[in-house]
CHARMM internal coordinates of N, CA and C (Angstrom, degrees):
IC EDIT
DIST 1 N 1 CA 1.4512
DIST 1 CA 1 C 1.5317
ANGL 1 N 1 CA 1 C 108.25
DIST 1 C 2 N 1.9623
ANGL 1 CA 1 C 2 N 114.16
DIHE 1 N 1 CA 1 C 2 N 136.40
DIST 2 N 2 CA 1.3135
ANGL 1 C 2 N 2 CA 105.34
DIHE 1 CA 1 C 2 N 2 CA -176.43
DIST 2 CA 2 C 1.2874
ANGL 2 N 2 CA 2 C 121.56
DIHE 1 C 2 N 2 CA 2 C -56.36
DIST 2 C 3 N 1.3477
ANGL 2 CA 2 C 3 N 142.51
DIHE 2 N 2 CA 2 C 3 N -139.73
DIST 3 N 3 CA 1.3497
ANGL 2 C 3 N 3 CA 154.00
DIHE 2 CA 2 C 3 N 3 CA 159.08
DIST 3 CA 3 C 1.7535
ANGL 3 N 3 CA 3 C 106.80
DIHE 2 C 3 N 3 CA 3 C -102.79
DIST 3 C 4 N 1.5830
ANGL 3 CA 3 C 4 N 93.57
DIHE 3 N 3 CA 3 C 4 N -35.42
DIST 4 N 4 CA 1.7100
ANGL 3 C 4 N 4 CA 101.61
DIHE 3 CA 3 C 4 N 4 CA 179.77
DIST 4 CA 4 C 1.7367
ANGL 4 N 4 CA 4 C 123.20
DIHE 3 C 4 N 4 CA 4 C -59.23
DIST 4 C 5 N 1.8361
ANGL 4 CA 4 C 5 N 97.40
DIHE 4 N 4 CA 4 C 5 N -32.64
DIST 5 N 5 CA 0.8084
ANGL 4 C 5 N 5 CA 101.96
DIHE 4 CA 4 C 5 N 5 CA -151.58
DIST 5 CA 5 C 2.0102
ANGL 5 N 5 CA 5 C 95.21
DIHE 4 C 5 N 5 CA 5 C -99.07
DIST 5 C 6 N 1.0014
ANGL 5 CA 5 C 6 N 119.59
DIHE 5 N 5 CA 5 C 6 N -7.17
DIST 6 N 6 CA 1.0962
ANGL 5 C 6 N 6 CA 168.42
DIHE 5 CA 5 C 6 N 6 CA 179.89
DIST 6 CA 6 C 2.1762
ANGL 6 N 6 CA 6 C 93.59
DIHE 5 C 6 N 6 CA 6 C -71.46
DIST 6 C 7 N 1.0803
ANGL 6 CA 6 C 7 N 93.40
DIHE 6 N 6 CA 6 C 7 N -73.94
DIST 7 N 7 CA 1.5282
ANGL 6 C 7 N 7 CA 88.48
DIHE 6 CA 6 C 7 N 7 CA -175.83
DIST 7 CA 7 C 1.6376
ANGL 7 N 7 CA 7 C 112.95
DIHE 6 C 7 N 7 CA 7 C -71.47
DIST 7 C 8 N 1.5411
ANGL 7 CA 7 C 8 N 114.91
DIHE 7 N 7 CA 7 C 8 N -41.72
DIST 8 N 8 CA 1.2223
ANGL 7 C 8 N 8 CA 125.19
DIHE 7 CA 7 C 8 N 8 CA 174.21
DIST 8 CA 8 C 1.5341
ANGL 8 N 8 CA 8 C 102.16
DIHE 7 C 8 N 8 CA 8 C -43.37
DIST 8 C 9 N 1.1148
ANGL 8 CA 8 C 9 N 132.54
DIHE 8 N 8 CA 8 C 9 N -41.78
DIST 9 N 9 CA 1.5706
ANGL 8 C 9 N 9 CA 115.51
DIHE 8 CA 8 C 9 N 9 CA -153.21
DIST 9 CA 9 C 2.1898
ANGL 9 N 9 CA 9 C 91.38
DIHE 8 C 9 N 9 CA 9 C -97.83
DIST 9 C 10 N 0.9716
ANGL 9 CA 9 C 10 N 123.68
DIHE 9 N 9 CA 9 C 10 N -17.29
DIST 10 N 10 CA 1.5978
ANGL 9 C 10 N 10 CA 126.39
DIHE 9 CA 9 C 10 N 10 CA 151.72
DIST 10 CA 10 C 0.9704
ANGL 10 N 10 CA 10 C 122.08
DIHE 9 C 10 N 10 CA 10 C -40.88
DIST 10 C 11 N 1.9112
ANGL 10 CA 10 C 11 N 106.82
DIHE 10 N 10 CA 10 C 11 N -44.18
DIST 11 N 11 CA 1.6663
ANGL 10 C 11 N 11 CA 109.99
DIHE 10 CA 10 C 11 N 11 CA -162.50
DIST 11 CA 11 C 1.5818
ANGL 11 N 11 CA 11 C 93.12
DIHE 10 C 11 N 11 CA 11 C -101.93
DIST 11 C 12 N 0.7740
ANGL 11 CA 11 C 12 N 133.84
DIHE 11 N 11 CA 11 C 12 N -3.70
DIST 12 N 12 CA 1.6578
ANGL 11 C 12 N 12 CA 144.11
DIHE 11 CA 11 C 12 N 12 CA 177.05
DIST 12 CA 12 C 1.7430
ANGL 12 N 12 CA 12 C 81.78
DIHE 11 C 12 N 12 CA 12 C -77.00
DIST 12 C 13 N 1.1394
ANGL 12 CA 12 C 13 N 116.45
DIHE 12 N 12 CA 12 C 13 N -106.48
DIST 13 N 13 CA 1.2481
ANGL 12 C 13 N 13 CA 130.77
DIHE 12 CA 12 C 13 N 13 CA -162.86
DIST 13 CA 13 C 1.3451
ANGL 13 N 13 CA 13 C 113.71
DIHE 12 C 13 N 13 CA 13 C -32.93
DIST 13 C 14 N 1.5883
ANGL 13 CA 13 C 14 N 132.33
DIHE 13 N 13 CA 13 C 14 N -38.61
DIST 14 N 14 CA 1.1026
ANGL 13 C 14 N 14 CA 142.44
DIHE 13 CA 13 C 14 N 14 CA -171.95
DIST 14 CA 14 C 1.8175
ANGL 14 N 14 CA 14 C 91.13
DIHE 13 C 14 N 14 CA 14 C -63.71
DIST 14 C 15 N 1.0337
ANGL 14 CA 14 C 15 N 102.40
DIHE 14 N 14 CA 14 C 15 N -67.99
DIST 15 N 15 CA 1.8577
ANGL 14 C 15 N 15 CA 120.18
DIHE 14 CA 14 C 15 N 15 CA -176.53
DIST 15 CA 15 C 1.3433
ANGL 15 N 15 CA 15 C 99.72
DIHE 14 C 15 N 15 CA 15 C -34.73
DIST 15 C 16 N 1.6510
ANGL 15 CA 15 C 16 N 130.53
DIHE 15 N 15 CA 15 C 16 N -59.95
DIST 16 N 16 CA 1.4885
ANGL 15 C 16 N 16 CA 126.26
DIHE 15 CA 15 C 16 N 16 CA -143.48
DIST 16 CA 16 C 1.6674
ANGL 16 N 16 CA 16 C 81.86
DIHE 15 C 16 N 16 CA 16 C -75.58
DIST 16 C 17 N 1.7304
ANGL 16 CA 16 C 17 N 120.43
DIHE 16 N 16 CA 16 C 17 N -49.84
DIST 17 N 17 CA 1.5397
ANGL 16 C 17 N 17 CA 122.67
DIHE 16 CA 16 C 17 N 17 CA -172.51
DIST 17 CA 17 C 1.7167
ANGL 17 N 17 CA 17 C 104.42
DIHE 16 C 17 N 17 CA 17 C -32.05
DIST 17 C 18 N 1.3934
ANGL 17 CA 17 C 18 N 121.80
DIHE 17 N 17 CA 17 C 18 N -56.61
DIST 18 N 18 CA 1.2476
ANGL 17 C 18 N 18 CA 136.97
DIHE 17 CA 17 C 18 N 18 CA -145.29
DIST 18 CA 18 C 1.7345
ANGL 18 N 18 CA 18 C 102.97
DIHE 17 C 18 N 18 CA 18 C -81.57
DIST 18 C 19 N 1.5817
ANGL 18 CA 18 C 19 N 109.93
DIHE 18 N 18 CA 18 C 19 N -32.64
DIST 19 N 19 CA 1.0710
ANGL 18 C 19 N 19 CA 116.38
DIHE 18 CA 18 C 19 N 19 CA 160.08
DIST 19 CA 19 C 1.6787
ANGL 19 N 19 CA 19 C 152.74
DIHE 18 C 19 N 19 CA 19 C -108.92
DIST 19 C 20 N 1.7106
ANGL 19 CA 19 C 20 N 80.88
DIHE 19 N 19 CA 19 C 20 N 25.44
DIST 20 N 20 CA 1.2268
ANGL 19 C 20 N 20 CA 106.33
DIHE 19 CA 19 C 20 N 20 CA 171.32
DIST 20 CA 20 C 1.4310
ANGL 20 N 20 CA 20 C 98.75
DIHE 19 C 20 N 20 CA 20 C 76.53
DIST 20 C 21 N 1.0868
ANGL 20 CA 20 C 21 N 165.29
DIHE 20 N 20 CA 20 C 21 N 8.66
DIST 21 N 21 CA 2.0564
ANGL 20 C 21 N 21 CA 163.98
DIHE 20 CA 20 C 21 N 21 CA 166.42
DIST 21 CA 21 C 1.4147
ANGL 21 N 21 CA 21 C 90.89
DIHE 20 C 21 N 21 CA 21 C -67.16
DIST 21 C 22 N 0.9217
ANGL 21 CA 21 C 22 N 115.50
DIHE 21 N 21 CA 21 C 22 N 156.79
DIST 22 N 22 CA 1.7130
ANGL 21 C 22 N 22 CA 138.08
DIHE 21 CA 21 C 22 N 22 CA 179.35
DIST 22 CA 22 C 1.8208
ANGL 22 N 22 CA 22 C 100.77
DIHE 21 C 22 N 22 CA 22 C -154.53
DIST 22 C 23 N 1.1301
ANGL 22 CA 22 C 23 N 127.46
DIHE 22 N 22 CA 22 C 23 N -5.92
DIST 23 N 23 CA 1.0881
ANGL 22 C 23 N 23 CA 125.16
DIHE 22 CA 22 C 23 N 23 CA 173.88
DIST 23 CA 23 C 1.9966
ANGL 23 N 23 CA 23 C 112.74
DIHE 22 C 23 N 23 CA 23 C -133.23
DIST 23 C 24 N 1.2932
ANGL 23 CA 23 C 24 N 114.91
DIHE 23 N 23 CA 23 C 24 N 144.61
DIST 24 N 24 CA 1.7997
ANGL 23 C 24 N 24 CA 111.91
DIHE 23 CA 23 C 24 N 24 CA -170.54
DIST 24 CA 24 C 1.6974
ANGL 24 N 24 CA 24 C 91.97
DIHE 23 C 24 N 24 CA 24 C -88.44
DIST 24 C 25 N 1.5943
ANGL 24 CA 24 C 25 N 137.87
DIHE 24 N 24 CA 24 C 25 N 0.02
DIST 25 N 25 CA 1.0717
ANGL 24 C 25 N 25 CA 111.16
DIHE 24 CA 24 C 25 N 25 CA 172.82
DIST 25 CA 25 C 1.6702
ANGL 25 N 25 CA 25 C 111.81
DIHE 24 C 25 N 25 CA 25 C -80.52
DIST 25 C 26 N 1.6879
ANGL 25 CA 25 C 26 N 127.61
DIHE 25 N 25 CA 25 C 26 N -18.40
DIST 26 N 26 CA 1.5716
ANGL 25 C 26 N 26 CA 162.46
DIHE 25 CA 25 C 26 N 26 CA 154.15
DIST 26 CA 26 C 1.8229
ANGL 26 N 26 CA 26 C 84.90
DIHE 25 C 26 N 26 CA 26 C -13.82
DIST 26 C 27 N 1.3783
ANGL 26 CA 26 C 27 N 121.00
DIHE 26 N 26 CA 26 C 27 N -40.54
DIST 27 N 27 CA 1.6449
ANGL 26 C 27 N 27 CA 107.22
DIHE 26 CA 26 C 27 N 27 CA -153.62
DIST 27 CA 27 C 1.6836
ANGL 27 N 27 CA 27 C 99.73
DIHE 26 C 27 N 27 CA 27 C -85.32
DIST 27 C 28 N 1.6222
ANGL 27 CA 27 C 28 N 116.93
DIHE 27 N 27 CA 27 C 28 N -2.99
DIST 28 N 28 CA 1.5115
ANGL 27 C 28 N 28 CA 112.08
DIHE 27 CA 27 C 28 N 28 CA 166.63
DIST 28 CA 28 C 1.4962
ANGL 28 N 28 CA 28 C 109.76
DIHE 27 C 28 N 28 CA 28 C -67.26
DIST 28 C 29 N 1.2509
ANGL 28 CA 28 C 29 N 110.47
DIHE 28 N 28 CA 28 C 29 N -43.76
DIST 29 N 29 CA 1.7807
ANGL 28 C 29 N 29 CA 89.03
DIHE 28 CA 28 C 29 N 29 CA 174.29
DIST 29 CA 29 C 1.4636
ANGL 29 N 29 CA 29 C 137.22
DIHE 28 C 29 N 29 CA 29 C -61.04
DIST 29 C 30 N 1.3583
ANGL 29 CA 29 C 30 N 135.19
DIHE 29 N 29 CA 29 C 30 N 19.23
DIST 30 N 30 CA 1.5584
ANGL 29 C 30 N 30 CA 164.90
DIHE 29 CA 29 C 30 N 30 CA 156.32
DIST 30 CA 30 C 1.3989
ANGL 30 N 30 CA 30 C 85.27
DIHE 29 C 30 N 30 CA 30 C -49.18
DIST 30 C 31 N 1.4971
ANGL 30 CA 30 C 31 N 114.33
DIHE 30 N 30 CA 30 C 31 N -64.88
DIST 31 N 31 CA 1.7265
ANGL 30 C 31 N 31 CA 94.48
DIHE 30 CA 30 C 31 N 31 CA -158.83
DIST 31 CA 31 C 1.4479
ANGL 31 N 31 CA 31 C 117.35
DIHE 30 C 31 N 31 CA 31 C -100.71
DIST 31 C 32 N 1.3379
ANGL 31 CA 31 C 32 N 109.04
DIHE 31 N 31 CA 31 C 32 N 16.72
DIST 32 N 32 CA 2.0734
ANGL 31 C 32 N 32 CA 110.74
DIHE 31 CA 31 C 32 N 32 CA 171.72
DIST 32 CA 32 C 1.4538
ANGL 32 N 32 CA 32 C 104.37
DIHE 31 C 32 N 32 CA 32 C -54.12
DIST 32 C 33 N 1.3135
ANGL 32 CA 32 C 33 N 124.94
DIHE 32 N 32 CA 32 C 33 N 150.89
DIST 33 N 33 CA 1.3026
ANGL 32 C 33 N 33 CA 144.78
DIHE 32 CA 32 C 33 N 33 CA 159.36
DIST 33 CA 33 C 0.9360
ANGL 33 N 33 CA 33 C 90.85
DIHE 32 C 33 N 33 CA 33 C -61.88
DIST 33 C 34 N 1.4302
ANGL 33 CA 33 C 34 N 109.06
DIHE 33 N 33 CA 33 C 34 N 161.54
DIST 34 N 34 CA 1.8498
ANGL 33 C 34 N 34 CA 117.67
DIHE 33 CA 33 C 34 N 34 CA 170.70
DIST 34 CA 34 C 2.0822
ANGL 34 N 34 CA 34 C 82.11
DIHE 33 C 34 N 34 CA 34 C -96.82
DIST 34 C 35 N 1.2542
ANGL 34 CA 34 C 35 N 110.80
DIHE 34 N 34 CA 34 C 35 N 138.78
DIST 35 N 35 CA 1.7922
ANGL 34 C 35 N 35 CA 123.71
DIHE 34 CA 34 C 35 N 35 CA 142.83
DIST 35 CA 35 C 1.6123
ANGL 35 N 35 CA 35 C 104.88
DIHE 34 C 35 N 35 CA 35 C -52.94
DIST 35 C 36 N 1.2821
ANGL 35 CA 35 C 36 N 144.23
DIHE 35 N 35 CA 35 C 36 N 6.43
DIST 36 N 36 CA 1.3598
ANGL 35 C 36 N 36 CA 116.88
DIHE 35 CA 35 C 36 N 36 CA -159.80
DIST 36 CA 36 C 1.5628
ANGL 36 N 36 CA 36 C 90.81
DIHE 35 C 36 N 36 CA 36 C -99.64
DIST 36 C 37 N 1.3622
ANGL 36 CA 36 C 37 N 128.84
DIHE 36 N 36 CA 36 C 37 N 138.94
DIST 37 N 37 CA 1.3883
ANGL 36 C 37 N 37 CA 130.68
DIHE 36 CA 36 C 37 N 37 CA 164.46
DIST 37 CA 37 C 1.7016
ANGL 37 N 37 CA 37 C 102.05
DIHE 36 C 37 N 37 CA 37 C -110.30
DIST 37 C 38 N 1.0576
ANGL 37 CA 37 C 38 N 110.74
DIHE 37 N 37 CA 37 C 38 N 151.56
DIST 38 N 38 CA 1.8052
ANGL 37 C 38 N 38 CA 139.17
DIHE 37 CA 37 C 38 N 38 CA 162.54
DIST 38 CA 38 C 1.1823
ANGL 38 N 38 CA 38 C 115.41
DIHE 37 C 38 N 38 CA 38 C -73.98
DIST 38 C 39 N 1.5606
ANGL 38 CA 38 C 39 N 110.65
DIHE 38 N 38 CA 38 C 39 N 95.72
DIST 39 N 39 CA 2.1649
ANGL 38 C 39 N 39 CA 102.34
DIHE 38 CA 38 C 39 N 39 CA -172.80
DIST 39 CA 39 C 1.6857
ANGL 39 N 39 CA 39 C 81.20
DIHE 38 C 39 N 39 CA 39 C -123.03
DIST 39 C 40 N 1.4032
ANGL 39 CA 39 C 40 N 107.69
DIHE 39 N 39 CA 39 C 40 N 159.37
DIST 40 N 40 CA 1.4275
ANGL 39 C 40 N 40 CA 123.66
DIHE 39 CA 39 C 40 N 40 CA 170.04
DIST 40 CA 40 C 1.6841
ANGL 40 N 40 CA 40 C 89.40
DIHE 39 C 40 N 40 CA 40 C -127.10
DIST 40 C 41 N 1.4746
ANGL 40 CA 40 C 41 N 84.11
DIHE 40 N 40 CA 40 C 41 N 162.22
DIST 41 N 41 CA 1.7742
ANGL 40 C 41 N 41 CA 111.84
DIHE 40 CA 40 C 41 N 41 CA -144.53
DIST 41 CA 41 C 1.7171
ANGL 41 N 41 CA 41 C 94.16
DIHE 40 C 41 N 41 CA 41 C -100.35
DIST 41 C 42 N 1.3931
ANGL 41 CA 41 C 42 N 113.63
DIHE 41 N 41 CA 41 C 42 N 114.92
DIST 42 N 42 CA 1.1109
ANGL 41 C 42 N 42 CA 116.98
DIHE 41 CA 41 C 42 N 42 CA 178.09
DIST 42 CA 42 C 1.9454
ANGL 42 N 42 CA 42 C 130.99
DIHE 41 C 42 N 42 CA 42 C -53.05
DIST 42 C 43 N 1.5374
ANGL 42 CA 42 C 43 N 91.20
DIHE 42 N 42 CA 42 C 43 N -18.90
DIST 43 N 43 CA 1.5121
ANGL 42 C 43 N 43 CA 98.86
DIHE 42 CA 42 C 43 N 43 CA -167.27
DIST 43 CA 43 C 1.4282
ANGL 43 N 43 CA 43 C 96.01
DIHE 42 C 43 N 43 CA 43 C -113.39
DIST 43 C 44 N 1.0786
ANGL 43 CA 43 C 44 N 145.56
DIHE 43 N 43 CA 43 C 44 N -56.41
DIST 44 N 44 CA 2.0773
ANGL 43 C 44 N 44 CA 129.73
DIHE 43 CA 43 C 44 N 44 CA 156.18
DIST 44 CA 44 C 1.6037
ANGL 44 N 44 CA 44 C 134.84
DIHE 43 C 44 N 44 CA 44 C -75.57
DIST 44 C 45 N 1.5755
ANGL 44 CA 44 C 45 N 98.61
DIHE 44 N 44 CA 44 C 45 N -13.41
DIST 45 N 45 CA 1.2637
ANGL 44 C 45 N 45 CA 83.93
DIHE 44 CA 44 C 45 N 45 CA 179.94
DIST 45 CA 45 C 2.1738
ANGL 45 N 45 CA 45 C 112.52
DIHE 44 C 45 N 45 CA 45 C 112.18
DIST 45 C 46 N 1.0786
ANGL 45 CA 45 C 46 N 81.66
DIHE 45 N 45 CA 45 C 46 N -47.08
DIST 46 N 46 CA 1.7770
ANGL 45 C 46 N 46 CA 91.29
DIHE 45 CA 45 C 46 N 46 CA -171.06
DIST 46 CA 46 C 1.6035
ANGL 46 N 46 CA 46 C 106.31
DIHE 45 C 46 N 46 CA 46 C -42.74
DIST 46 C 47 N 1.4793
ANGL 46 CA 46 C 47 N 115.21
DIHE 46 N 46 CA 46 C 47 N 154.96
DIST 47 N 47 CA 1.5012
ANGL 46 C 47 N 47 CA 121.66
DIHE 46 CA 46 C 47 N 47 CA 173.62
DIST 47 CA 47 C 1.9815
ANGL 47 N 47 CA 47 C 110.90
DIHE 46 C 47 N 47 CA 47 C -110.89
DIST 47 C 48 N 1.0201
ANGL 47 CA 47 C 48 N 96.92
DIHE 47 N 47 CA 47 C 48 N 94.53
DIST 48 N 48 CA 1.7726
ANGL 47 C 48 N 48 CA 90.90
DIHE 47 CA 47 C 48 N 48 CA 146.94
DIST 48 CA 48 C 1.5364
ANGL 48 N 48 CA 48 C 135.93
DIHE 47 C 48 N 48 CA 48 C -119.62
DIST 48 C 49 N 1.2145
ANGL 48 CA 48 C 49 N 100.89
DIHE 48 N 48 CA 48 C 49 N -146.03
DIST 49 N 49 CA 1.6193
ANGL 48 C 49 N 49 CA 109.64
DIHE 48 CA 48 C 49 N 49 CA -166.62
DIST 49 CA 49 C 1.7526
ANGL 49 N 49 CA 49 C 98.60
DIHE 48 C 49 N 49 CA 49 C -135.23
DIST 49 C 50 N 1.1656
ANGL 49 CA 49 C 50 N 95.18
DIHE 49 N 49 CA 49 C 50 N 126.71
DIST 50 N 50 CA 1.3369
ANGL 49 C 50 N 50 CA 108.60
DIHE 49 CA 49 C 50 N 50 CA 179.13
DIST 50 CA 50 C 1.4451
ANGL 50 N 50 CA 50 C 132.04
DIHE 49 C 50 N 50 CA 50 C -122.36
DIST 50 C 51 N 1.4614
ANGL 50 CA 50 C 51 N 160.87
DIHE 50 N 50 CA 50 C 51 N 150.34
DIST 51 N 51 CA 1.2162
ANGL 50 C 51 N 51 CA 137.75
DIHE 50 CA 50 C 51 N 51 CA 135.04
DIST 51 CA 51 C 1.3427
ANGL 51 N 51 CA 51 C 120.44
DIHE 50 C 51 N 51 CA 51 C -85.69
DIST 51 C 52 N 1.4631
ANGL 51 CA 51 C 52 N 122.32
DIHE 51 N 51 CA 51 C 52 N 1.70
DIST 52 N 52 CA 1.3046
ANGL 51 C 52 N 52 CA 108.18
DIHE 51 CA 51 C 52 N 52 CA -175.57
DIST 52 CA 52 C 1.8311
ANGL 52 N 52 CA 52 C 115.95
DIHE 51 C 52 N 52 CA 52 C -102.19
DIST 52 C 53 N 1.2010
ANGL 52 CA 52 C 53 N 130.63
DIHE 52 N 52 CA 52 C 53 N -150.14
DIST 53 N 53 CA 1.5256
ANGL 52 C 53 N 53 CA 111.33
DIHE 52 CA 52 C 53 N 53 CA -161.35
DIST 53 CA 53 C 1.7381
ANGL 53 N 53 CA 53 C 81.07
DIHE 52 C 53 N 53 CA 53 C -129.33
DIST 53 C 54 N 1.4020
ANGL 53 CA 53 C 54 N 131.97
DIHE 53 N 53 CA 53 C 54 N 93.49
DIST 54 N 54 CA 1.5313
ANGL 53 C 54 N 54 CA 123.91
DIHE 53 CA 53 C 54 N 54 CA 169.39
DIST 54 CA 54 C 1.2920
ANGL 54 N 54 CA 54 C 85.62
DIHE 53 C 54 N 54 CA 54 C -159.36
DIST 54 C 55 N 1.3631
ANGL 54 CA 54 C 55 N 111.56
DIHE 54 N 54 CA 54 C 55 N 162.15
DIST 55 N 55 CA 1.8503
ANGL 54 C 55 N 55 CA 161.00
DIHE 54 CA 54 C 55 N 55 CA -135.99
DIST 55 CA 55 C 1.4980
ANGL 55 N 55 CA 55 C 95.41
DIHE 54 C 55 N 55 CA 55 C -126.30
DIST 55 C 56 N 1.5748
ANGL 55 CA 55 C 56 N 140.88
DIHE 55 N 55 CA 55 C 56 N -12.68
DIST 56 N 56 CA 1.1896
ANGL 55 C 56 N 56 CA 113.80
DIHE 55 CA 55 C 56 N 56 CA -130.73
DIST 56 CA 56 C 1.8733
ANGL 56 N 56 CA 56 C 83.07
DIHE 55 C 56 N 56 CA 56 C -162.33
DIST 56 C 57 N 1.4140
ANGL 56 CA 56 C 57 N 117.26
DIHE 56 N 56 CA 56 C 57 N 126.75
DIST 57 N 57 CA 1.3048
ANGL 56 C 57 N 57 CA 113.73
DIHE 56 CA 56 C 57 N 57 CA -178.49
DIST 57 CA 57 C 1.8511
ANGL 57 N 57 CA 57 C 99.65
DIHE 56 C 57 N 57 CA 57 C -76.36
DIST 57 C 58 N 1.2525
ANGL 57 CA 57 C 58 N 92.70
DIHE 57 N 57 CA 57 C 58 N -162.22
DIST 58 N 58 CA 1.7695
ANGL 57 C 58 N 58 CA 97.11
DIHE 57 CA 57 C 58 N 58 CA -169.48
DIST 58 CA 58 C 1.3908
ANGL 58 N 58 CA 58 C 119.22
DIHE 57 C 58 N 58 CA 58 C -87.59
DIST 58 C 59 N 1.4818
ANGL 58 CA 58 C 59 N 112.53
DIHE 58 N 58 CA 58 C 59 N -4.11
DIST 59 N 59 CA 1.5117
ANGL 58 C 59 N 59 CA 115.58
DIHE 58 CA 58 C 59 N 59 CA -164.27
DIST 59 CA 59 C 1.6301
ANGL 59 N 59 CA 59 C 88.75
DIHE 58 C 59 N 59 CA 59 C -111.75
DIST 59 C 60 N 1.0085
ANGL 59 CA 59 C 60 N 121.18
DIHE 59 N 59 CA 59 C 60 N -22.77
DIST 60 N 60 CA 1.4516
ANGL 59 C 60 N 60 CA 137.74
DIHE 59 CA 59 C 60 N 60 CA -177.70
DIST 60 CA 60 C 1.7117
ANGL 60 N 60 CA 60 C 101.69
DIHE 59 C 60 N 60 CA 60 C -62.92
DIST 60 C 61 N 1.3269
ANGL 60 CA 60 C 61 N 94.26
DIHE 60 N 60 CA 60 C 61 N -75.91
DIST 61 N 61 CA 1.6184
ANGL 60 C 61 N 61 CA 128.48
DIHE 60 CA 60 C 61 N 61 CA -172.30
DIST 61 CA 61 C 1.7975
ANGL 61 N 61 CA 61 C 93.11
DIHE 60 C 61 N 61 CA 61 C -45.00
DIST 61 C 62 N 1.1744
ANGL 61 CA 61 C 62 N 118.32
DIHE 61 N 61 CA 61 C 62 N -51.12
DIST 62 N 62 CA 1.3701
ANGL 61 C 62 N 62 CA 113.62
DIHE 61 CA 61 C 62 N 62 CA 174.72
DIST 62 CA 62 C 1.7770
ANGL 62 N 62 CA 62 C 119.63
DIHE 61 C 62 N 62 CA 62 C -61.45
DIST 62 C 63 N 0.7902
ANGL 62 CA 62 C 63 N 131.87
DIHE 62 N 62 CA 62 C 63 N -55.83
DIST 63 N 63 CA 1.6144
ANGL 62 C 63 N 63 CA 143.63
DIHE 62 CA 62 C 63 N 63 CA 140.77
DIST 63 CA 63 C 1.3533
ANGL 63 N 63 CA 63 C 113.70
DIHE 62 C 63 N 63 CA 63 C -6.31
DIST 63 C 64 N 1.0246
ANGL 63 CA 63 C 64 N 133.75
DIHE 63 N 63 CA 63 C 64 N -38.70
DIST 64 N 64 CA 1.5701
ANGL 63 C 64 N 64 CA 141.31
DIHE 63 CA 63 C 64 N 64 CA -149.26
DIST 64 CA 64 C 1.6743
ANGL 64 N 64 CA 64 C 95.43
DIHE 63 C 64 N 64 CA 64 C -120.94
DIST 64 C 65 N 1.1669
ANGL 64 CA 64 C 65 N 110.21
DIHE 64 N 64 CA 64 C 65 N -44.34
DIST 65 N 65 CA 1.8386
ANGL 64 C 65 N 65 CA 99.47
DIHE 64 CA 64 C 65 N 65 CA -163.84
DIST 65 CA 65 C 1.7743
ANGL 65 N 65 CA 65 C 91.10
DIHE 64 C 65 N 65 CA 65 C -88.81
END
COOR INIT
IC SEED 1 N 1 CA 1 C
IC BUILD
């Protein structure tokens, strides 16, 4: 085995450590979409990011119920 190939599998392992993977199939999640969509808040105006399905930011959403 080279020396190159030798360091490559260090920096592999070092990487999965740093990002928490314990397994090399872990490097398919690189290409998931994020679920988060961009909704603006019907009742102020403000912009966030959400995964869930509401009209209404969180300070809003409290206000109403």
């Amino acid at each position: 085995m080279s020396k190159d190939a030798e360091i490559d599998k260090e920096f592999e392992a070092q990487l999965k450590g740093k990002m928490g993977w314990k397994c090399p199939c872990s490097l398919e999640i690189i290409d998931k979409e994020s679920e988060l969509k961009t909704v603006t808040c019907k009742k102020c105006g403000k912009t966030f990011k959400t995964n869930r399905k509401t009209d209404y930011c969180f300070d809003c959403e409290k206000t109403i119920k």
